[in-house]
Residue frames as a rotation matrix with the C-alpha (Angstrom) as fourth column:
UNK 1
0.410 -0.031 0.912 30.00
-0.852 -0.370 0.370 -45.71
0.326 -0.929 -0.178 19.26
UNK 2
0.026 -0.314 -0.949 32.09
0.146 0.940 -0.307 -47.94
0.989 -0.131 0.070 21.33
UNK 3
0.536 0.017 -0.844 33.33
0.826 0.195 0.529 -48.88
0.174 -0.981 0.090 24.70
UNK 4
-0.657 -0.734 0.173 35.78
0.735 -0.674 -0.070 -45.65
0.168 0.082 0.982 24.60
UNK 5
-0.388 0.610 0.691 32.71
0.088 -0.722 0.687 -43.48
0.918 0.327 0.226 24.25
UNK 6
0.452 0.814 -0.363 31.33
0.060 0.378 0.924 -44.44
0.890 -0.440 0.122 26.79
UNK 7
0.427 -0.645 -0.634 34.20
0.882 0.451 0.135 -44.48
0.199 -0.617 0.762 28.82
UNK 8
-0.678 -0.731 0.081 35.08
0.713 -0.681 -0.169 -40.96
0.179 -0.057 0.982 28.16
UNK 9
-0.200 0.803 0.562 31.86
-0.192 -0.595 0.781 -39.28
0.961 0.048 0.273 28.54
UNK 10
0.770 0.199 -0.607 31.49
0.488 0.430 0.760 -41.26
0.412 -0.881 0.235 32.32
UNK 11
-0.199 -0.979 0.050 35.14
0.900 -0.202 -0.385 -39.70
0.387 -0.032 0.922 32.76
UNK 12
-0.686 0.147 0.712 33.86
0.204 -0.901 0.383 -36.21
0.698 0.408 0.588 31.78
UNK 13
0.735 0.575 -0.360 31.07
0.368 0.109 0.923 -36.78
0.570 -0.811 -0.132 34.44
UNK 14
0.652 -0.215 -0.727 33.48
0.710 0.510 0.486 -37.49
0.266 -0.833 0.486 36.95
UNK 15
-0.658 -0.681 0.322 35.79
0.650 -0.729 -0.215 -34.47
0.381 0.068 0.922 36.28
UNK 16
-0.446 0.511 0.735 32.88
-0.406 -0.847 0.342 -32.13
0.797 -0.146 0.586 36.59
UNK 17
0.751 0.660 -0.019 31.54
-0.004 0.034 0.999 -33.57
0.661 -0.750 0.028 39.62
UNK 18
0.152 -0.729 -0.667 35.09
0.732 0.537 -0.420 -33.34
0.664 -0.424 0.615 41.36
UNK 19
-0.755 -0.385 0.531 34.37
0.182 -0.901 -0.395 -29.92
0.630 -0.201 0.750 42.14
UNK 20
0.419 0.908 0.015 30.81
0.004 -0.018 1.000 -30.68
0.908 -0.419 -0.011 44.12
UNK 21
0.086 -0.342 0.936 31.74
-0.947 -0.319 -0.030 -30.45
0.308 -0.884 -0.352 47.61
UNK 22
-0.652 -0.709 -0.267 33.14
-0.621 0.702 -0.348 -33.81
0.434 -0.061 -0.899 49.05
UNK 23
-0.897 0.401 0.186 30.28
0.254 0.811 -0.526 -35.03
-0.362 -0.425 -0.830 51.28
UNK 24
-0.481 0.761 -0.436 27.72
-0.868 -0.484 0.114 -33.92
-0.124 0.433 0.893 48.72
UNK 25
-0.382 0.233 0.894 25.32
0.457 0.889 -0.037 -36.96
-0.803 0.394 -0.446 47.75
UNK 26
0.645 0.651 -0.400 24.63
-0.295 -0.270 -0.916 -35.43
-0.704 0.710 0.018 45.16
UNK 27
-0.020 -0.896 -0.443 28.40
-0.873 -0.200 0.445 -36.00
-0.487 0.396 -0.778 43.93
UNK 28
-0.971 -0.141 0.195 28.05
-0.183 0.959 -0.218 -39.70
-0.156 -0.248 -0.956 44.59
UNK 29
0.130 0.987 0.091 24.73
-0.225 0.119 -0.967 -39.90
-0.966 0.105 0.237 43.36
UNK 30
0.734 0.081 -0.674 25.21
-0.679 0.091 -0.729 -38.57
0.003 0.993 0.122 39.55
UNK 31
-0.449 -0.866 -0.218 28.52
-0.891 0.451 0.044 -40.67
0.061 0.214 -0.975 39.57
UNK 32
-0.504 0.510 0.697 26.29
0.032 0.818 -0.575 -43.91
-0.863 -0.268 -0.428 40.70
UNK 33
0.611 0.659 0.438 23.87
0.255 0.360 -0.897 -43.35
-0.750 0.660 0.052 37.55
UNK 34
0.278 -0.720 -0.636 27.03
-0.953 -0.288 -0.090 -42.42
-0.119 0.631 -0.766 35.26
UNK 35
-0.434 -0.379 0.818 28.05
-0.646 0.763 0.011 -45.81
-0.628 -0.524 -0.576 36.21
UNK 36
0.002 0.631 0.776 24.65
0.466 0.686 -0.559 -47.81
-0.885 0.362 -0.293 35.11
UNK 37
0.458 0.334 -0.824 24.89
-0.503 -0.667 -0.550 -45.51
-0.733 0.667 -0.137 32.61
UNK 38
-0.342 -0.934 -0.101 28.12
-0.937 0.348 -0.044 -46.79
0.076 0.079 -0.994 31.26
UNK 39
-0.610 0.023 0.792 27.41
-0.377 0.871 -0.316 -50.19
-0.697 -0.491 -0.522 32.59
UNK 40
0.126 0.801 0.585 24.28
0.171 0.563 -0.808 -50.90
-0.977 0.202 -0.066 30.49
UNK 41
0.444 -0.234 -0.865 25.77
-0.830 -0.471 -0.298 -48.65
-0.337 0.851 -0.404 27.25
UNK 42
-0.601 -0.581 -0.548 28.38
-0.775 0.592 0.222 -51.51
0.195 0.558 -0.806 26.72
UNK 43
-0.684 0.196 0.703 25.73
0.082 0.978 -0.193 -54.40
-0.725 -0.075 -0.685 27.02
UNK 44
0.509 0.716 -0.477 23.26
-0.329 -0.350 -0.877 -52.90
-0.795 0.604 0.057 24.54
UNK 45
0.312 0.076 -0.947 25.67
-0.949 0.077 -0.306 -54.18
0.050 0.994 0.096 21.87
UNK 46
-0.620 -0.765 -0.175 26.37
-0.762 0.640 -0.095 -57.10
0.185 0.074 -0.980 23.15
UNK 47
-0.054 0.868 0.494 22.58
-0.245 0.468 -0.849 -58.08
-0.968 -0.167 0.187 23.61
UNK 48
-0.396 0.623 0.674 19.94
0.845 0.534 0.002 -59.15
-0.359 0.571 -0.739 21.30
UNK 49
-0.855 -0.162 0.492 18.46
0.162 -0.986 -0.044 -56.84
0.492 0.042 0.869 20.01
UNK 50
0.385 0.923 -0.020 15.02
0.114 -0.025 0.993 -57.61
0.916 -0.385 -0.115 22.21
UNK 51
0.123 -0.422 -0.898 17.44
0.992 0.023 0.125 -57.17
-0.032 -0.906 0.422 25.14
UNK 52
-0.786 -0.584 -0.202 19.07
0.592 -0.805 0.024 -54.30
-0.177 -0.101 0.979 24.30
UNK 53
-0.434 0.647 0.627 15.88
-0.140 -0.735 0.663 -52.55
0.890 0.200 0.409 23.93
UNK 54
0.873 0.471 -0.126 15.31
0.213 -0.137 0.967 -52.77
0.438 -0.872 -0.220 27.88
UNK 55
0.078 -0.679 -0.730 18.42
0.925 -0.224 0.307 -51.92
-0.372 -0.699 0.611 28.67
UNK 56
-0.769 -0.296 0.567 18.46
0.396 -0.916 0.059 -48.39
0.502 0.270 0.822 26.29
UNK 57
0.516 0.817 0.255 14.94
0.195 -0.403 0.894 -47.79
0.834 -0.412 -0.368 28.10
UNK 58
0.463 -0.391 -0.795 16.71
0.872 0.043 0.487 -48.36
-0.156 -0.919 0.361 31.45
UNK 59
-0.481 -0.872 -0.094 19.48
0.865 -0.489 0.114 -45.86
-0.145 -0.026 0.989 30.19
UNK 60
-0.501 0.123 0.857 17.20
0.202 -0.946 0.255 -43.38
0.841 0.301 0.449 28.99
UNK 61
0.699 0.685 0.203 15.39
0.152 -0.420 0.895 -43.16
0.698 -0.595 -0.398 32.30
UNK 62
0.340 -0.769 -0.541 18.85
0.847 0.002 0.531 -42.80
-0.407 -0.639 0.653 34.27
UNK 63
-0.761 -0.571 0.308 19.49
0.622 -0.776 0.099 -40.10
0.182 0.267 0.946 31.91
UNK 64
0.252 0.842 0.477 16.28
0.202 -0.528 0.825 -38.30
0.946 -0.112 -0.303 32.79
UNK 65
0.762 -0.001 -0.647 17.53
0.642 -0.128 0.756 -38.78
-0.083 -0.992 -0.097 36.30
UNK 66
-0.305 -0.919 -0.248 20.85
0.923 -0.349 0.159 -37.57
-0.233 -0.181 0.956 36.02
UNK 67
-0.424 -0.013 0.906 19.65
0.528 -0.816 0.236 -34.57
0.736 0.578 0.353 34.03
UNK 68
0.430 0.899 0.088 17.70
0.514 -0.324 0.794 -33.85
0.742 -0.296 -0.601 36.92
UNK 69
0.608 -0.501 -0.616 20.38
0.628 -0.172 0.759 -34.02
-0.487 -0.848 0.210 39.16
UNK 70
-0.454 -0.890 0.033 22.76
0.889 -0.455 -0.044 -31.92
0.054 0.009 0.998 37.06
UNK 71
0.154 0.226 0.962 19.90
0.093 -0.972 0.214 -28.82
0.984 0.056 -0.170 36.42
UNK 72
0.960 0.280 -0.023 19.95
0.125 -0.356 0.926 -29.09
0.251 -0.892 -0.376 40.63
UNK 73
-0.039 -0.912 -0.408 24.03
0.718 -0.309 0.623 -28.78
-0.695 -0.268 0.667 40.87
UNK 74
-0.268 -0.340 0.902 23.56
0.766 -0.642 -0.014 -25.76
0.584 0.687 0.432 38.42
UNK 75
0.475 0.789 0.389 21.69
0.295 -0.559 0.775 -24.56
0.829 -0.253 -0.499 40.62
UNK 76
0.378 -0.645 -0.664 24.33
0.856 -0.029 0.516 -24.67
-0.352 -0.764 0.541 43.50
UNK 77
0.916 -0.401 -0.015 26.54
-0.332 -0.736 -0.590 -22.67
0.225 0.546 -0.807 41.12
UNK 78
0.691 -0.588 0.420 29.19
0.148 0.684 0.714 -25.69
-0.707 -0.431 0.560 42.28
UNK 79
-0.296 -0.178 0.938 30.28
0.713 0.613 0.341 -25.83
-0.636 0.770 -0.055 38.80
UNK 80
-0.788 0.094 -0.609 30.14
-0.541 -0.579 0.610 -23.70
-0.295 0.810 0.507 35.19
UNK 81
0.078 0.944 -0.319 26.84
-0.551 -0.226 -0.803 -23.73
-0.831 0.239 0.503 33.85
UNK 82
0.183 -0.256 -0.949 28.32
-0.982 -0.096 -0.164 -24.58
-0.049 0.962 -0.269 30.74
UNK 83
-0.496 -0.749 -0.439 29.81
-0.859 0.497 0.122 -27.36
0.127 0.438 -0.890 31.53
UNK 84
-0.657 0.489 0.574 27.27
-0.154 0.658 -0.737 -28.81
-0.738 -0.573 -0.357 33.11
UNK 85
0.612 0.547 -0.571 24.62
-0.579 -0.181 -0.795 -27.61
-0.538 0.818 0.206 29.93
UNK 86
-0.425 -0.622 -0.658 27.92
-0.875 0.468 0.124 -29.97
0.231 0.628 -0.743 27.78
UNK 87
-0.943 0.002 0.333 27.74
-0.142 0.902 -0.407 -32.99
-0.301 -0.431 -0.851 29.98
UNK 88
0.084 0.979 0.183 23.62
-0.063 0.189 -0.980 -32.80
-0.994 0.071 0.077 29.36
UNK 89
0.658 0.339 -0.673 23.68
-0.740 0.120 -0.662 -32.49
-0.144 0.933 0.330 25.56
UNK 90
-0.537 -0.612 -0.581 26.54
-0.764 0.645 0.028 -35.32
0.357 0.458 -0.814 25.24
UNK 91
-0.841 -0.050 0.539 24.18
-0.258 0.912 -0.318 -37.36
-0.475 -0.406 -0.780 27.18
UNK 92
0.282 0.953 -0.109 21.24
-0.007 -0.111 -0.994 -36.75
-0.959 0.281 -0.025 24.97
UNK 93
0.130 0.061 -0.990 23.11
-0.985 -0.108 -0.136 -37.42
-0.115 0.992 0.046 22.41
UNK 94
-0.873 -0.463 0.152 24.31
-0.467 0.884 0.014 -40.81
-0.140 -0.059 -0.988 23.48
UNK 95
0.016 0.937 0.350 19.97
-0.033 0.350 -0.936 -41.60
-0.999 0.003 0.036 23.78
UNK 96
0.470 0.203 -0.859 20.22
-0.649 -0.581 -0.492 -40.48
-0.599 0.789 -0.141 20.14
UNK 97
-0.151 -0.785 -0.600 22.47
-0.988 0.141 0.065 -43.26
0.034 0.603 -0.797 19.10
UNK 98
-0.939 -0.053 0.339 21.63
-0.196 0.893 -0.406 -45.66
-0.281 -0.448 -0.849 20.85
UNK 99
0.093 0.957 -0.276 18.03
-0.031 -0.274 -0.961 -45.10
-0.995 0.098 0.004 19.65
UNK 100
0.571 0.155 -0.806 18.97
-0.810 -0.057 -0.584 -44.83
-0.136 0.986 0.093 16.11
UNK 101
-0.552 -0.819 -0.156 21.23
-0.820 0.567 -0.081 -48.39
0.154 0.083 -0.984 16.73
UNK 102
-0.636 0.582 0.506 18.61
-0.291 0.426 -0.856 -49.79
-0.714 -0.692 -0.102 18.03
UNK 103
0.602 0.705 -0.376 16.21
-0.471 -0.067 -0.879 -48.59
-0.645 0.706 0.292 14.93
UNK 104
-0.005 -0.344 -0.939 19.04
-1.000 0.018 -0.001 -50.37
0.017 0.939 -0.344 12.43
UNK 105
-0.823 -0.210 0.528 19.08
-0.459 0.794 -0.398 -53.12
-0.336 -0.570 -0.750 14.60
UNK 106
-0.234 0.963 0.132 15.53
-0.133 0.102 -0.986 -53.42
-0.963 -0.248 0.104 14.20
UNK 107
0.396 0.172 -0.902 15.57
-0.917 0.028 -0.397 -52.62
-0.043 0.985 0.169 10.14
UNK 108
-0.514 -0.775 -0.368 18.05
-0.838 0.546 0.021 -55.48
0.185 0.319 -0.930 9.58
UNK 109
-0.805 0.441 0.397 15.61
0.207 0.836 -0.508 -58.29
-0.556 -0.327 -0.764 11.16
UNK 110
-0.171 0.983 -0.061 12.39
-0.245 -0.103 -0.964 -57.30
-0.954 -0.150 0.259 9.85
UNK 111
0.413 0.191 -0.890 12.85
-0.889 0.296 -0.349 -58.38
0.197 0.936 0.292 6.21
UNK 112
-0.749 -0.638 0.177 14.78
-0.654 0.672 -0.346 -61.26
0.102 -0.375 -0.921 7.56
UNK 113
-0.688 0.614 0.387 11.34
-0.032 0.506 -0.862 -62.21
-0.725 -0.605 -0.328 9.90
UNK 114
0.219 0.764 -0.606 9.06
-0.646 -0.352 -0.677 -61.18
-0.731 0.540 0.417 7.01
UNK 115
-0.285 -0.267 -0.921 10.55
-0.786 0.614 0.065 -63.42
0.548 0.742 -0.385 4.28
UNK 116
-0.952 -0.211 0.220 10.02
-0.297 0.804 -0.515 -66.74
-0.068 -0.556 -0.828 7.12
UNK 117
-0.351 0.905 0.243 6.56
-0.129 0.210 -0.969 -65.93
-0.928 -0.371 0.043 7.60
UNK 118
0.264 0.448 -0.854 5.83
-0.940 -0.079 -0.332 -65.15
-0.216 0.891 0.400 3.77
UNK 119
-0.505 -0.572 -0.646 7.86
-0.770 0.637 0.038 -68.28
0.390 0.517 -0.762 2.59
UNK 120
-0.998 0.051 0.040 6.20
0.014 0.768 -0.641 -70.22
-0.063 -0.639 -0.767 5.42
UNK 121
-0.125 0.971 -0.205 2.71
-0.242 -0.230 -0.942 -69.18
-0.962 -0.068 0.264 4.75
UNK 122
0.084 0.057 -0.995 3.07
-0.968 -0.232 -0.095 -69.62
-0.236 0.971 0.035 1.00
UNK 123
-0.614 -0.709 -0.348 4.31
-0.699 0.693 -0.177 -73.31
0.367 0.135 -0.921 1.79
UNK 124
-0.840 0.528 -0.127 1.73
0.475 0.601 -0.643 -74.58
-0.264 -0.600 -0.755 4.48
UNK 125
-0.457 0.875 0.161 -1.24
0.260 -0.042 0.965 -72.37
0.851 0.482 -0.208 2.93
UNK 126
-0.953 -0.062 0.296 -2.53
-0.180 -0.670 -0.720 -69.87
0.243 -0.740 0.627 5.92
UNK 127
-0.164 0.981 0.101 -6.32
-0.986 -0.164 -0.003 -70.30
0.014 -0.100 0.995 5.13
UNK 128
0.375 0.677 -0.633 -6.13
-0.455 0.730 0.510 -73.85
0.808 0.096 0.582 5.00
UNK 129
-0.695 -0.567 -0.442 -4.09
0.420 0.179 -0.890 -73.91
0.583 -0.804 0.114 8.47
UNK 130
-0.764 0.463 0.450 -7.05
-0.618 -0.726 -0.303 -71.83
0.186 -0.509 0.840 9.83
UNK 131
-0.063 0.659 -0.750 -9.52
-0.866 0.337 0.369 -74.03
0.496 0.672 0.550 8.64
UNK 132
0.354 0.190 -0.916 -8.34
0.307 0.901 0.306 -76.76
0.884 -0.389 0.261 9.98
UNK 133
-0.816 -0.512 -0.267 -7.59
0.300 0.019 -0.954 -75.04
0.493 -0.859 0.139 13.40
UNK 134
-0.505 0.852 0.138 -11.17
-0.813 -0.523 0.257 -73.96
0.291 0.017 0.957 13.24
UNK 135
0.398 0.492 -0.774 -12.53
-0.120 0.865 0.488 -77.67
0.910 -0.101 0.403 12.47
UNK 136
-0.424 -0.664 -0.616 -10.24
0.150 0.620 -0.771 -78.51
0.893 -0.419 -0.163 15.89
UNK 137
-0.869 0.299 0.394 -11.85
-0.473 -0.732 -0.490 -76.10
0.142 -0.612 0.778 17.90
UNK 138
0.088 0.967 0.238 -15.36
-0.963 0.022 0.268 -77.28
0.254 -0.253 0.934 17.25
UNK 139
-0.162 0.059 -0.985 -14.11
0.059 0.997 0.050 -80.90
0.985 -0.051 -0.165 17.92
UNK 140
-0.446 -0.668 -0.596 -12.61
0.495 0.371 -0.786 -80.29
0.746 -0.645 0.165 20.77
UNK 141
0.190 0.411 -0.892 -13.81
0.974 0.038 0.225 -77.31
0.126 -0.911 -0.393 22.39
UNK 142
0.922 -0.375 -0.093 -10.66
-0.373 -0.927 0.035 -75.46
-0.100 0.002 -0.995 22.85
UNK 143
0.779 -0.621 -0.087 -7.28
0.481 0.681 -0.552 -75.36
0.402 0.388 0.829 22.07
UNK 144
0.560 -0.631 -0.537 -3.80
0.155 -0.556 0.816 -74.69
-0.814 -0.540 -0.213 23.19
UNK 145
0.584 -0.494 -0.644 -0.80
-0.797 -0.195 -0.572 -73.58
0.157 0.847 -0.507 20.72
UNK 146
-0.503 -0.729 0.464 1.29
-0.690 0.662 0.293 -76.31
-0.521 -0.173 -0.836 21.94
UNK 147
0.222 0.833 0.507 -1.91
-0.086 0.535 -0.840 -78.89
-0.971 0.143 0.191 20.84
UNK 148
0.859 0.341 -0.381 -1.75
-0.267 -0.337 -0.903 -77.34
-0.436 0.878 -0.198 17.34
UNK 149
0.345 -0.578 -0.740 1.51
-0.929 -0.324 -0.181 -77.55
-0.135 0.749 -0.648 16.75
UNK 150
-0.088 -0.164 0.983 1.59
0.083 0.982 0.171 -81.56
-0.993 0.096 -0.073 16.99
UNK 151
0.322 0.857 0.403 -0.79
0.279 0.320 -0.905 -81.20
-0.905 0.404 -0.136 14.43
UNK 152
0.897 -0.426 0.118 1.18
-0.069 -0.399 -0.914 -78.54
0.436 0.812 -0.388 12.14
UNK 153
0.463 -0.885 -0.054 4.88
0.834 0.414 0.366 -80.16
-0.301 -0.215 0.929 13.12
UNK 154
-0.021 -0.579 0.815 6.37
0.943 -0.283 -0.176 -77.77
0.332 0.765 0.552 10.08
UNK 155
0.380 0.682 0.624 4.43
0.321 -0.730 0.603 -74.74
0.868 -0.029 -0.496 11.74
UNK 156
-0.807 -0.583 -0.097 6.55
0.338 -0.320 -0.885 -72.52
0.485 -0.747 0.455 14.56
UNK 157
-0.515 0.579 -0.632 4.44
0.853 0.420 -0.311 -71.56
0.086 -0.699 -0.710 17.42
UNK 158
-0.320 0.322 -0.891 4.53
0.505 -0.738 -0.448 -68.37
-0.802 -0.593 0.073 16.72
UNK 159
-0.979 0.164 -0.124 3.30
-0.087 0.216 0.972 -68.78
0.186 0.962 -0.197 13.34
UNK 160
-0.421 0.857 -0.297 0.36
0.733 0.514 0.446 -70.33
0.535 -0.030 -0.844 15.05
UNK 161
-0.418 0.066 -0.906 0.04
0.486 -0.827 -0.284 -67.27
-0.768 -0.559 0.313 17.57
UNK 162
-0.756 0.275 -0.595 -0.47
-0.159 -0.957 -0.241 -65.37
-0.636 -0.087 0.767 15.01
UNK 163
-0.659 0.746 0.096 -3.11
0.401 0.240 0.884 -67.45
0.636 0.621 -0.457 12.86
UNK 164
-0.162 0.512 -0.844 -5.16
0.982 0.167 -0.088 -67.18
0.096 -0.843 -0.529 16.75
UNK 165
-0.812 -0.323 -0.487 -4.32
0.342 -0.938 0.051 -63.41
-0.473 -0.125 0.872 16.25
UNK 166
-0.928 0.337 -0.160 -5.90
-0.317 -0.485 0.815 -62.99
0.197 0.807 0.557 13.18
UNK 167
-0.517 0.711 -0.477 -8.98
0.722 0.661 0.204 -65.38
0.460 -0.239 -0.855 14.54
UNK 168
-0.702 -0.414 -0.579 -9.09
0.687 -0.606 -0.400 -63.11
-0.185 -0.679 0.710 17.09
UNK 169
-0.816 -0.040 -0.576 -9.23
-0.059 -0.986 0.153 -59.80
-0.575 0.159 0.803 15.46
UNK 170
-0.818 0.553 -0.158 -11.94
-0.080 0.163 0.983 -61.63
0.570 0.817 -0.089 13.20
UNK 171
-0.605 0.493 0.625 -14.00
-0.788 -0.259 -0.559 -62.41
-0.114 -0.831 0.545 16.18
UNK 172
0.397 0.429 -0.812 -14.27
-0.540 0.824 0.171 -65.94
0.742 0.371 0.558 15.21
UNK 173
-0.102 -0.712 -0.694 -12.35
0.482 0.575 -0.661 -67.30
0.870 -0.402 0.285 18.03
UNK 174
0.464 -0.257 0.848 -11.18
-0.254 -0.956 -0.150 -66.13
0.849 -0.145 -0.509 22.28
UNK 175
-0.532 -0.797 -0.285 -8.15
-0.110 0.399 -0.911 -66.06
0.839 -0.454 -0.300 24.13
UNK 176
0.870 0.475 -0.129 -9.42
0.068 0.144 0.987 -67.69
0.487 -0.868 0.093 27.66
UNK 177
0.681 -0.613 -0.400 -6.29
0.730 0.612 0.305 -67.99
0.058 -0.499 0.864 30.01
UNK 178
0.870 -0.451 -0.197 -2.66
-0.489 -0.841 -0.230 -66.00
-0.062 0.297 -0.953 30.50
UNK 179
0.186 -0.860 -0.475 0.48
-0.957 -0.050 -0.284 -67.52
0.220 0.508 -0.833 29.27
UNK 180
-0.890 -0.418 0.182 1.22
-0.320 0.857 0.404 -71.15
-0.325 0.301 -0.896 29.67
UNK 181
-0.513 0.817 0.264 -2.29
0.592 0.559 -0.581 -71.53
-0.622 -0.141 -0.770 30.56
UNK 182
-0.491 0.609 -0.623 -3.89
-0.749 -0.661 -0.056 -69.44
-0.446 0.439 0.780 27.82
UNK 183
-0.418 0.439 0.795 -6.61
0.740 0.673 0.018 -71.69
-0.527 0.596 -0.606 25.40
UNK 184
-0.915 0.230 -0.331 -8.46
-0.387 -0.733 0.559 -70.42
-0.114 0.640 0.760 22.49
UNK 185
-0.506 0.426 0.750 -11.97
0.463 0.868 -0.180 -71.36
-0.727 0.256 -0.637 21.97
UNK 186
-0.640 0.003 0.769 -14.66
0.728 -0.319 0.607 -70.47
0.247 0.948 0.202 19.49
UNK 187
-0.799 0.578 -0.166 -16.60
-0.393 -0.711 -0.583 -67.35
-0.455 -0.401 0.795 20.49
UNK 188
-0.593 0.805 -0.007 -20.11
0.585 0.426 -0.690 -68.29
-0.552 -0.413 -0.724 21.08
């Protein structure tokens, strides 16, 4: 899929809504979410791919609208069933692509992110990075990730995030705070 797609399928919109009666809002509605439609399609590859997964959400709830609005101009009888029943399955397919671009997007990083952590965990030794984020705790008290990572320089933050995870989920540790201000101590 490219910008062309996208461009011709917004087109196709606009043809079939030429026949809605001029001061319809409904005309000038579906054309308005054709638009974002369009609008957010060609940033979705030009994101991240944590971006572009709020902008295909965005699209897929504009297509939910739109679909709404076209079953209510079938209903008019403005317009050929059909074509309107086209325009609905080309957008549901476009969710479909984007959704399955999204999922390669997604395949391609995850051995990428998985090798860092494995390579990094195999290097700095997970259980003795706990260990000693444990011993900190009972010095101290509590702790922030920023704190820790003086301590483990070599150690990304979100490495450490997820030692506190696992702490966590062990119920050896708990999260006090919400973002900046979040501490861990040891659960009582």
């Amino acid at each position: 899929m490219d910008k062309s797609y996208f461009i011709k399928l917004t087109t196709n919109l606009y043809r079939l809504t030429i026949l809605f009666p001029k001061k319809e809002p409904l005309r000038y509605k579906i054309r308005e979410l054709a638009d974002n439609i369009l609008a957010n399609s060609i940033l979705v590859f030009k994101k991240e791919p944590s971006q572009s997964k709020k902008l295909i959400l965005e699209i897929e709830e504009y297509v939910e609208v739109l679909d709404s609005y076209l079953e209510l101009a079938k209903s008019q009888n403005w317009v050929s069933p059909f074509d309107v029943l086209e325009i609905q399955k080309e957008y549901a397919n476009l969710i479909g692509e984007l959704n399955r671009s999204e999922e390669s997007e997604t395949k391609v990083l995850i051995p990428e992110t998985v090798n860092r952590v494995v390579i990094e965990e195999l290097v700095h030794g997970k259980e003795d990075r706990q260990d000693k984020i444990l011993e900190f705790l009972r010095q101290r008290g509590r702790a922030q990730v920023g704190e820790l990572q003086q301590i483990f320089p070599d150690i990304s933050k979100r490495t450490l995030r997820r030692d506190f995870e696992f702490l966590l989920k062990q119920g050896i540790v708990q999260r006090i705070g919400e973002k900046s201000s979040t501490f861990y101590q040891l659960r009582v």
